[in-house]
N, C-alpha and C positions, 0 to 999 in steps of 0.2 A: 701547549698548543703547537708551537713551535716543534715541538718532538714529535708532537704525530704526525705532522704535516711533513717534515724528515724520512719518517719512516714510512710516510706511502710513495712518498718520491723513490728513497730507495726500492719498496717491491716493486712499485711499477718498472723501474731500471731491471729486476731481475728476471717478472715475467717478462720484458720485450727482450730481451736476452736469451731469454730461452725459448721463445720461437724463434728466433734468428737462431739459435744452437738447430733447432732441426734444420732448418733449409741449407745449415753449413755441409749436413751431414747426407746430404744427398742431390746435392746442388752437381756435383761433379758425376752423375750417371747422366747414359744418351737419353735421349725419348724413346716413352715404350718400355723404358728397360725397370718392370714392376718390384724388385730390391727396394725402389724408393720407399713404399709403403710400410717400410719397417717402421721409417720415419713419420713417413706422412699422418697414418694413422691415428698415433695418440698425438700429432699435430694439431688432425681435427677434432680427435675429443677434449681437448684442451682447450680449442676456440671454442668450440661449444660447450664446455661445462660454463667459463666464463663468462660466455653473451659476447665474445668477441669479435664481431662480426666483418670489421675489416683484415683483422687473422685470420679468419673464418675464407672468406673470399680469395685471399694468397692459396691456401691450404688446398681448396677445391679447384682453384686454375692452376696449381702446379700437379694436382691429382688427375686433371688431362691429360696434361703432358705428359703423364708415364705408364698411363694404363692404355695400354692396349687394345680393349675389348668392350670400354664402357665408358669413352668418350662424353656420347652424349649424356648419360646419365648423369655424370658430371657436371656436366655443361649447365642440365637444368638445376641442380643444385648450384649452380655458380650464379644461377640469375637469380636465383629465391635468394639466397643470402646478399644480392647488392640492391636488392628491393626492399629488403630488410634495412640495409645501408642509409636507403634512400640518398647516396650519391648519384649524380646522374654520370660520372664519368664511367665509375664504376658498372653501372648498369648499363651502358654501353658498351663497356667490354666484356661485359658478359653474354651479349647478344652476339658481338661480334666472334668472340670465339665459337660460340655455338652458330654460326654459319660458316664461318671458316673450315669446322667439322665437313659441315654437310660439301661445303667445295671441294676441300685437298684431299682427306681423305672418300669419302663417296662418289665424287663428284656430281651431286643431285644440284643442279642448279638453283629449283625453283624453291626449296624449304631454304637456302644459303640465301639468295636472295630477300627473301621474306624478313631471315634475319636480320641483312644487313639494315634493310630500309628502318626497322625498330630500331639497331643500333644510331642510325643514322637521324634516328628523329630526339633522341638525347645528345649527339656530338655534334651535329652542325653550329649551336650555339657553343658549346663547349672553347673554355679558354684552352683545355689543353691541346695541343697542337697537336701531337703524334700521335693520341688520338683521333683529331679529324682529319688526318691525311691519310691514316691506315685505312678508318670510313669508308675515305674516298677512293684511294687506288684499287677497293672491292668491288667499291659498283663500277670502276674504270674494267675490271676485268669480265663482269657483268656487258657494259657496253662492249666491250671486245668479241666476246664470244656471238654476242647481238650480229656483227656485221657491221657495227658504228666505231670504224678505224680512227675518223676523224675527230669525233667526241672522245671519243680512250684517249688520244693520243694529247688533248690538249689537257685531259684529268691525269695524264701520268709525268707531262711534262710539270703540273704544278708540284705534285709529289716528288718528284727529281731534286727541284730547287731545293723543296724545305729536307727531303733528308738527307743530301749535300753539306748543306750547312749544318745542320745537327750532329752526322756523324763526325764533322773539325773541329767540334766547340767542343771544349773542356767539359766534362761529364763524367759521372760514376760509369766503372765497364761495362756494365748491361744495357745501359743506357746508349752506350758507342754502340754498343755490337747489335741490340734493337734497330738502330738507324741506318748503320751500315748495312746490316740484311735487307731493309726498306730500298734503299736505293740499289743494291743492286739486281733487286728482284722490280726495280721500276723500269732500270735499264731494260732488262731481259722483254718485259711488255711491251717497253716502245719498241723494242726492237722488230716484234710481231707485227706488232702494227704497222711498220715501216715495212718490211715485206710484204704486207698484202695490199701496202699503199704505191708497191712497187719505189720505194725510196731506197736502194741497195747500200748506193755510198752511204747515207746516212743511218741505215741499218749496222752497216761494217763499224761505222765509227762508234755504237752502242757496245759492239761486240768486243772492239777493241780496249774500250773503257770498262767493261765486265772484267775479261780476263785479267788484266792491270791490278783492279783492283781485289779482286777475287784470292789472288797469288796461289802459295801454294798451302794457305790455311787450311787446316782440317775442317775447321769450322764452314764452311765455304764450298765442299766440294757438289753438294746439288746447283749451288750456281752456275759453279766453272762449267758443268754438265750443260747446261741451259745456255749459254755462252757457245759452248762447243758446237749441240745444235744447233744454233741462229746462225752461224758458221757454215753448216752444211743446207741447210739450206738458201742461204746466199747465194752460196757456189753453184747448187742446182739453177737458180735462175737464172745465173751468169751461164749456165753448160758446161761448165766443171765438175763432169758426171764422179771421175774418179775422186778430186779430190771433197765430193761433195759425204763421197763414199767413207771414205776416213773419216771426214768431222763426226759424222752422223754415229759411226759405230762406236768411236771413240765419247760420244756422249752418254750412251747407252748406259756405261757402268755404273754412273751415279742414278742416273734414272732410275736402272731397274732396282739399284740396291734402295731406293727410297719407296719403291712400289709407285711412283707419278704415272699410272697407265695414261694418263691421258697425252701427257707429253711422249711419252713412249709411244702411242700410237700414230700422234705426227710425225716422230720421227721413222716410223715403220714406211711412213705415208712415202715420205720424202727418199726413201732407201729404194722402195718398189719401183717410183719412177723414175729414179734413175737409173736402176737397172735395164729398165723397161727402154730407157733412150738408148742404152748400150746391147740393147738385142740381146740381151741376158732374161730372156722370158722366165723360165723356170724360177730363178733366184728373185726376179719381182713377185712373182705366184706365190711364192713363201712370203713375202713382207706384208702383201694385200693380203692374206689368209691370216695374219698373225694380227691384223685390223680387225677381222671377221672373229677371232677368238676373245679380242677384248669386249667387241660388241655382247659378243651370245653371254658369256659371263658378267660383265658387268651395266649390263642396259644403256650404254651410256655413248656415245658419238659425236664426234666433233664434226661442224658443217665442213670442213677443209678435206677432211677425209673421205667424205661422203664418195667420191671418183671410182675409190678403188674397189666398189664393189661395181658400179659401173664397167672399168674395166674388166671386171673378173667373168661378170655375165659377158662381154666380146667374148674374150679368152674361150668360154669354156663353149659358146653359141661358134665358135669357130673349129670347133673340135670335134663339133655334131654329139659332147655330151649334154644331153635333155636332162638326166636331174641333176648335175651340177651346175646348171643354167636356171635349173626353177628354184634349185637349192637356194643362189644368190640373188633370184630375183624376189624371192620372198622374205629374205636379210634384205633387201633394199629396201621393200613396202615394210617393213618393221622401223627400217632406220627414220624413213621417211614421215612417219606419224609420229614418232619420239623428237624429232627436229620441230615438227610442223605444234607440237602441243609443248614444246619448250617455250619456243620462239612466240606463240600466242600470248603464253604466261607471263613471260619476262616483259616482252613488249610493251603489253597492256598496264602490268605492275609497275615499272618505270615512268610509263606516259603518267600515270594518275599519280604516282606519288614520289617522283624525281624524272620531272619534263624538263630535256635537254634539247628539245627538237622534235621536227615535223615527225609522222612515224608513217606517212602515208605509203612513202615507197616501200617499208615492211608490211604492211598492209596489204600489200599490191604479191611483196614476195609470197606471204604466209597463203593469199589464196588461190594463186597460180601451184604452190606447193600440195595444199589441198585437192586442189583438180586434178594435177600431174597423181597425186595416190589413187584417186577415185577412177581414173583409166586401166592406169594400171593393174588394179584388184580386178574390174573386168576383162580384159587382155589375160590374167594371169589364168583364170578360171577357169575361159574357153580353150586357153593350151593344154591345160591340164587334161581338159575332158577332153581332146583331140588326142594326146599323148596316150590317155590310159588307153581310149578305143581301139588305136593302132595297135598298141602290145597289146591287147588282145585278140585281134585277129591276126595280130603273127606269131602270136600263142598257138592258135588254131591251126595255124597252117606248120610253122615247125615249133614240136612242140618239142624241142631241145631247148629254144632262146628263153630267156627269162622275162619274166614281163614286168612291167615298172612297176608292180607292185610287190615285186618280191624277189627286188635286184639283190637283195644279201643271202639268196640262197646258193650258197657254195660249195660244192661237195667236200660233203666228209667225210674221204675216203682217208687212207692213212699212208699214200704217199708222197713222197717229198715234194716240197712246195716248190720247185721247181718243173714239175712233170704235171702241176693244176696249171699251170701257165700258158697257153697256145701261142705257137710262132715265135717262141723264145729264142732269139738269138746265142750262140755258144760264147761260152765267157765272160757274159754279160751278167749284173745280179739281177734276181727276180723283183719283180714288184704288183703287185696287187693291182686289176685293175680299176678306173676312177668311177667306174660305173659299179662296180662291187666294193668301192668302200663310199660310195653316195651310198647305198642300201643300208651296208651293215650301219654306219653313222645314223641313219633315220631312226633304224629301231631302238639302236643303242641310248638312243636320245628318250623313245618312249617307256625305254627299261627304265630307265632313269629319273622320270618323272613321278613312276611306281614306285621307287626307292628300292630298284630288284637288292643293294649291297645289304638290305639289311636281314637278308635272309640267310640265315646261320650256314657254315659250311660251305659257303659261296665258293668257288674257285673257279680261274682262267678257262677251265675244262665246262664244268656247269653253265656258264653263261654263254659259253661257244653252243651248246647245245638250245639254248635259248632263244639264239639269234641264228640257228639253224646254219651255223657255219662252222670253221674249223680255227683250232686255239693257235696255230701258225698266223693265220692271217690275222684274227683278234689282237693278238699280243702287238703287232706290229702298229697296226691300226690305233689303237688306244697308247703306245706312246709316242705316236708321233698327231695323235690330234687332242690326246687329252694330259700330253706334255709329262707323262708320267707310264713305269712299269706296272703290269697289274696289281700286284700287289700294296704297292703306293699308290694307287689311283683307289682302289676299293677302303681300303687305310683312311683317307683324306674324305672320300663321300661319306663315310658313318661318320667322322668326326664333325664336319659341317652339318651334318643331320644333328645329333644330340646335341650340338654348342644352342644350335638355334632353337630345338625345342627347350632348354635350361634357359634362354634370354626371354624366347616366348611366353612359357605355360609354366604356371605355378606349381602347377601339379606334378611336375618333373621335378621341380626342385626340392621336393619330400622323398623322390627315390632315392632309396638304398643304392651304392654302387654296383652291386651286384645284378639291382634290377636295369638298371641305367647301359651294362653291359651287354645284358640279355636283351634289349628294346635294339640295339644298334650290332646284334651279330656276332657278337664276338662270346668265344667259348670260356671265358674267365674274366675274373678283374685283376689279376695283374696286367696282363696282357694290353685292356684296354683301358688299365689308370697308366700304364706305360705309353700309348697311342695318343689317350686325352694329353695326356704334360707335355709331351714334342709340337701337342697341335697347338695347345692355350698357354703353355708354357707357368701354367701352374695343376694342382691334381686335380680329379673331379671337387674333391671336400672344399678345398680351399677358392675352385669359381663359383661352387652354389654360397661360400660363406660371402666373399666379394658382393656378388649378385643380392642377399638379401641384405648387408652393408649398405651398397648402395640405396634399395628403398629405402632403409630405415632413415640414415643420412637424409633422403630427400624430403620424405615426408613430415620430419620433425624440425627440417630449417622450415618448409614450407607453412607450419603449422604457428 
């Protein structure tokens, strides 16, 4: 008895052995970086042949953090299997990373939200502490974004204390470097807060404590980033245009290498006005326009930013341009209904189920915000119809000028783009007028929504013909609004087209490559299994194997 009792000690020593052998063996890749899966893989057929469900659970939250492209899939496999657990700690963290999801990378408030309060209804009793301070510094980001400074600010000071002391006290590494990211990303929030509460010096001295501790760790460097920025924006409100100038750019690098658009757009926010103080018009045009590019792409808008489309309708209503003036006043009625149906959600979902306070004066904001849209949609309407009339009787009378409906008609004749230009100055470069690239951008916009890229043989030359203009001004146009050469811009729209019909529809993931190729344009499959792997950074074969992985994975912890 003795011996057998021996010999399941020993295997039990060997199987935990050999799941710690795989995390050894991919522990040291970035996030995102899918190599992991060599590992992970029979990691989790291995928790799963066994029934080992707290393996299981590691397995499927370290399968987050390297996949790229099927986060949440994950995710819900990581709740099914800590339900399975029936640990509640566990089952908190599994809610909580799958709202973490929906915030950092999405930024979708109201499903992140949703989550948290689920996580939050197993961890508030919860002994484990870093656990319920993670919890909490979520929904402190929640009240932040809310317009409740004073609430954030007293849920981030509690979080400060505890992961203070956590990351000094003797602890296994991950453990440290868990707590230590806690705090210094609690810093960075108060520090927000402390800006919009107008507390500078005590803003600075957040900043101060960031960068210190921050160093010059690899591990670290989206902080120092965040840091940097809190820096320039300080400086703005002190009026320290140039050197608000510096922090701000110099934050950028980690930003953008992380993809945080959100943070990037406050800092674009903060770049534009103080340009904007330095009578640097132009160079704020660009920072507010690069707000306006996060918006259209990712639906997504932080209420701080909100100004600078504000400002952009001045700018361009001072210019006497009318559709670059409707263009941004109808991004602002977009912005405005995505703030106004945020700010409802969250509102109302914290009152009912984490009440920290009166909510009356959001109340008060949310239906003054409402009204202010419901003006404006009628305001916007009547311009419109005033707008077209006019260019239609100065259609009629010269019938050279172009009419607002069909400002992207550009001649396409076939001399140099210098000679389409009137009143060109000698020596000067050419540029495209804003009235003729408000047009061509409108249609290019409706091309787009058609899917014109997925039409075989596509070229710079064909679409110019499409948009009833000339491939000089196109080319130009398209990369400096859609951040990209034709050729890489036509590239990247088939590719986000098939990624998303293969995540969507079942029925795509039975296509052949070849047919997968032909559906999205392109005249072969090398070409475009060459395309898909730069884009998914695995082939087509290997996202549909992943893709049907993951249901199966999901449905059978589920089951």
């Amino acid at each position: 008895m003795r011996k057998l009792l021996l010999c399941t000690f020993v295997a039990g020593m060997v199987t935990a052995q050999q799941f710690s052998d795989y995390r050894t063996r991919y522990d040291h890749f970035e996030e995102n970086d899918v190599r992991a899966f060599e590992q992970l893989n029979p990691y989790i057929e291995k928790a799963k042949k066994e029934k080992n469900f707290p393996e299981l659970f590691q397995a499927y939250k370290d399968a987050v953090s390297f996949t790229p492209a099927y986060k949440l899939a994950f995710a819900d496999s990581l709740i099914a299997t800590a339900l399975l657990t029936g640990d509640r700690d566990l089952i908190a963290t599994a809610f909580l990373t799958k709202g973490t999801i929906y915030y950092f990378n999405d930024k979708k408030f109201q499903p992140a939200l949703d989550e948290y309060l689920k996580a939050w209804s197993y961890a508030k009793d919860s002994k484990n502490q870093y656990l319920y301070y993670k919890n909490l510094y979520h929904l402190g980001v929640i009240k932040s974004y809310l317009g409740y400074y004073e609430e954030a600010l007293g849920m981030f000071r509690q979080c400060e204390v505890f992961f203070d002391k956590e990351r000094q006290a003797e602890s296994a590494p991950n453990h440290q470097f868990n707590n230590k990211k806690g705090y210094l990303n609690t810093l960075h929030q108060k520090g927000i807060c402390l800006i919009e509460l107008q507390q500078l010096e005590k803003a600075q001295q957040q900043v101060e404590k960031g960068l210190a501790e921050s160093g010059a760790e690899a591990d670290f460097y989206l902080e120092k980033s965040y840091f940097h920025q809190l820096n320039g924006m300080i400086a703005y409100h002190q009026k320290r245009d140039q050197s608000a100038i510096l922090a701000l750019d110099n934050s950028l690098t980690g930003i953008e290498r992380k993809n945080d658009f959100t943070s990037a757009s406050m800092v674009y926010f903060y770049l534009g006005k103080s340009y904007q103080r330095l009578h640097q018009k132009d160079q704020a045009v660009v920072h507010f326009n690069k707000i306006d590019s996060i918006f259209t792409s990712r639906h997504f808008i932080l209420p701080q930013v909100r100004e600078s489309y504000e400002i952009l309708i001045d700018h361009y209503h001072d210019l006497q341009d009318k559709p670059r003036e409707l263009y941004y006043t109808t991004q602002l009625l977009k912005a405005d209904q995505i703030l106004a149906t945020d700010f409802k959600y969250l509102a109302s979902k914290l009152h009912k189920e984490y009440d920290t306070g009166d909510l009356v004066a959001s109340k008060r904001r949310l239906e003054t915000s409402i009204s202010y849209i419901y003006l404006l949609a009628v305001v916007l309407g009547i311009g419109l119809v005033y707008v077209i009339l006019v260019s239609y009787r100065n259609k009629r009378k010269v019938s050279i000028l172009p009419s607002v409906l069909d400002l992207a008609k550009v001649p396409t004749d076939t001399k140099p783009l210098n000679d389409a230009v009137p009143n060109k100055e000698p020596g000067k470069n050419t540029k495209v007028s804003d009235e003729v690239v408000a047009g061509i951008l409108v249609k290019l916009t409706m091309l787009e929504k058609n899917h014109f890229y997925l039409e075989k043989g596509m070229t710079l030359h064909k679409l110019a013909g499409k948009l009833n203009t000339n491939s000089n001004y196109l080319s130009m146009i398209i990369k400096e609004h859609r951040g990209l050469f034709f050729n890489a811009y036509l590239k990247k729209s088939r590719m986000e087209y098939v990624t998303a019909k293969l995540q969507e529809n079942k029925l795509w993931q039975h296509y052949s490559v070849e047919t997968l190729a032909k559906e999205c344009g392109f005249a072969d499959r090398t070409n475009f299994s060459r395309a898909f792997k730069a884009h998914n950074q695995v082939s087509p074969v290997e996202f549909i194997q992943q893709l049907h992985a993951s249901e199966k994975d999901f449905g059978e912890v589920s089951n």
